[in-house]
Each structure stands twice: as C-alpha cells, then as structure tokens.
N, C-alpha and C positions, 0 to 999 in steps of 0.2 A: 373619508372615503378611501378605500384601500383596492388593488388591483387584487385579480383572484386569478389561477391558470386552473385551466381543465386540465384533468389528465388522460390519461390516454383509456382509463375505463371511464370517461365522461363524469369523475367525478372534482369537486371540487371544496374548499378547506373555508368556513365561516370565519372571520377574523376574529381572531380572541375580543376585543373591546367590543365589535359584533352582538355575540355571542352573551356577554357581560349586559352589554344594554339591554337585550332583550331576555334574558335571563332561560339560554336554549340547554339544555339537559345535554348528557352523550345519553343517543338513544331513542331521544323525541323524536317523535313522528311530524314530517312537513307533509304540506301540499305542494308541491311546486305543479304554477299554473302557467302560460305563456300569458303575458300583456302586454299589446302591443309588442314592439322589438325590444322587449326585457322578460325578464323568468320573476316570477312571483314566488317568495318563498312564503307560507303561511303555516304555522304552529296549528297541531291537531291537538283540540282540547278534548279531553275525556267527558262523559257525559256528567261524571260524579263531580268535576272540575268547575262544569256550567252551569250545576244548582245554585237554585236562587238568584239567577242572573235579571230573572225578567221581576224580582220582588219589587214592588212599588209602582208595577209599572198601570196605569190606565188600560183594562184592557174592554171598559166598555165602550160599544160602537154600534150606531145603528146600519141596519143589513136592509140591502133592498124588500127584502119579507116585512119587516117591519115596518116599512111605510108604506108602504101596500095594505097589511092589514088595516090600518086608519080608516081607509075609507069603504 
C-alpha cells in the first residue's frame, strides 16, 4: 500500500507496482466510481476485449412464461 497526493487539478499518480499488477496501459480508460468513503478505480474494457467472455457459460433458464405454459 502506497500513500498517493491529489494535486491541485484533483489529479493523482497510480503507483508503478500498482499499475504493473494490474497491467494499466498510459491511456486506459477507468471508471472511477465513489464506494462508500473510497474512489473505485475500474479498467474500461473494449467490446472486441470481452469476446467470448461468457463461452461455456449455462445460459439456459426457465422464465416465468414457461411455466406458465405447462399448465
């Protein structure tokens, strides 16, 4: 954990090891969100980045129409 200063345009410097762990680009686009009394930084993935994220996944489910028609 590393101390970080705002500056005076409210901006602020990822710590290189940071930056390394989570492997942040110059450039990347974040989300920065409030949580609770912290800032949430989150990495904006590209759409072409998120293909085949959901492959393998279970996507059948029964919908309330569906059992409904049953009877």
């Amino acid at each position: 954990m590393q101390a970080v200063t705002v500056s005076p345009k409210f901006q602020v410097v990822i710590p290189k090891k940071v930056r390394e762990q989570l492997h942040i680009k110059p450039g990347q686009k974040m989300m920065a969100m409030p949580y609770g009394e912290h800032i949430q930084l989150v990495p904006v993935k590209s759409a072409k980045a998120l293909r085949g994220m959901l492959k393998g996944c279970d996507i059948e489910m029964d919908s309330i129409r569906d059992k409904s028609d049953r009877f």
